[in-house]
N, C-alpha and C positions, 0 to 999 in steps of 0.2 A: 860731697865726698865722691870720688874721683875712684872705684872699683881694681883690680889691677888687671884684671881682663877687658876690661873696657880701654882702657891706654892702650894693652896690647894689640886692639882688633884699629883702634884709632893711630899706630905707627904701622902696621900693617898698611891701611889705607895709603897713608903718607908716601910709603913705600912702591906702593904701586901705583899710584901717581908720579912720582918722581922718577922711577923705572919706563915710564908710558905704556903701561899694562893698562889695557882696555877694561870696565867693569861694568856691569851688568847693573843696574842703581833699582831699573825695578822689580829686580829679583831679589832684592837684600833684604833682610828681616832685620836686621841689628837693632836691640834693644828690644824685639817682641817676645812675649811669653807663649805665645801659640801661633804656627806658623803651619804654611805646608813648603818642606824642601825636597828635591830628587826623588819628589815622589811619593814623600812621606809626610806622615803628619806628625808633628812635634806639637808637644803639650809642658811646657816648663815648668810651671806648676806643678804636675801631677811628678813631672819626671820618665816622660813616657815619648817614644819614638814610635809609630808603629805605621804600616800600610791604613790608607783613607779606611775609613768605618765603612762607606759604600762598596769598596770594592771586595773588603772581609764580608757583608752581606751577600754580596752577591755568588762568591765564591759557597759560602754556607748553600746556599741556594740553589745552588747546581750540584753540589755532592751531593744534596737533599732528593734530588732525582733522579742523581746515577742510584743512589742506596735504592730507590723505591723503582730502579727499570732492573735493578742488582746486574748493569752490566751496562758496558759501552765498548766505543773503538777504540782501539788504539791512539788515534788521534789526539782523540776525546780525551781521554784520560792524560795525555805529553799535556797538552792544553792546560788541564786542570792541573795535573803536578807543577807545572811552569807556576802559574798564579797562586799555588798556596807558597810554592819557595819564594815568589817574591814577598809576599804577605810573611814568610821566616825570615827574610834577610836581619831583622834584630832581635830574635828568638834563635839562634843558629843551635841552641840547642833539642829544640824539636824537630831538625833535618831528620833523625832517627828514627822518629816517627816514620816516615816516607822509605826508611829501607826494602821491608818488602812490597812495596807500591811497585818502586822502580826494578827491582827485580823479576816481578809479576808483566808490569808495561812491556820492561825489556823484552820478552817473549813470545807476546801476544804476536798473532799474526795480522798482518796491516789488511784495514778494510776491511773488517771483519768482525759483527758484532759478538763480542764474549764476555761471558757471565764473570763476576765478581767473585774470587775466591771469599772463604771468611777473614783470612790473614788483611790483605790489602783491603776489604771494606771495615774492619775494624780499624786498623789503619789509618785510613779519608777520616774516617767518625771522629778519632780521638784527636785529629788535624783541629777539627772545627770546634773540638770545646775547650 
């Protein structure tokens, strides 16, 4: 039995082939149930997109030491805001979380270590669970 998403991805092919669109053959995943794409790892089964497990660990992991230094630089913290939004790019509904973060960031004076309000390190906390 012949799927109808399966034909589509296989005239798709055909397509770009016939076109002479260049394709990328070992990067393709077609027909797997867990893969990793753009960065992301897909679990078909589960029905689940999300940033590698290693790199949400690690990120846990470093808020784990801004909360217990209850402060960093500016930098520090672009940094870490950067890597939890990529880690939301398919949770886009916990951006909100991070409003007073980047409010807070916005402000900080550059090079310069400053303590963690309650707002923003509540904030990071509720990032990571």
């Amino acid at each position: 039995m012949v799927y109808p998403d399966t034909k589509i991805v296989e005239d798709i092919c055909k397509g770009y082939e016939f076109a002479g669109f260049p394709r990328s053959v070992k990067k393709s995943f077609r027909d797997q149930l867990e893969f990793r794409a753009w960065g992301e790892e897909v679990d078909g089964r589960k029905g689940q997109v999300a940033a590698p497990l290693a790199m949400r660990r690690e990120v846990w992991h470093i808020v784990g030491h801004i909360l217990e230094a209850n402060g960093a630089t500016k930098e520090i913290l672009q940094r870490l805001l950067g890597h939890i939004c990529f880690c939301f790019q398919f949770r886009r509904e916990c951006y909100a979380l991070l409003h007073h973060c980047f409010k807070f960031v916005e402000d900080l004076p550059n090079e310069k270590w400053s303590k963690l309000l309650n707002s923003p390190a509540t904030s990071v906390t509720s990032c990571v669970v």
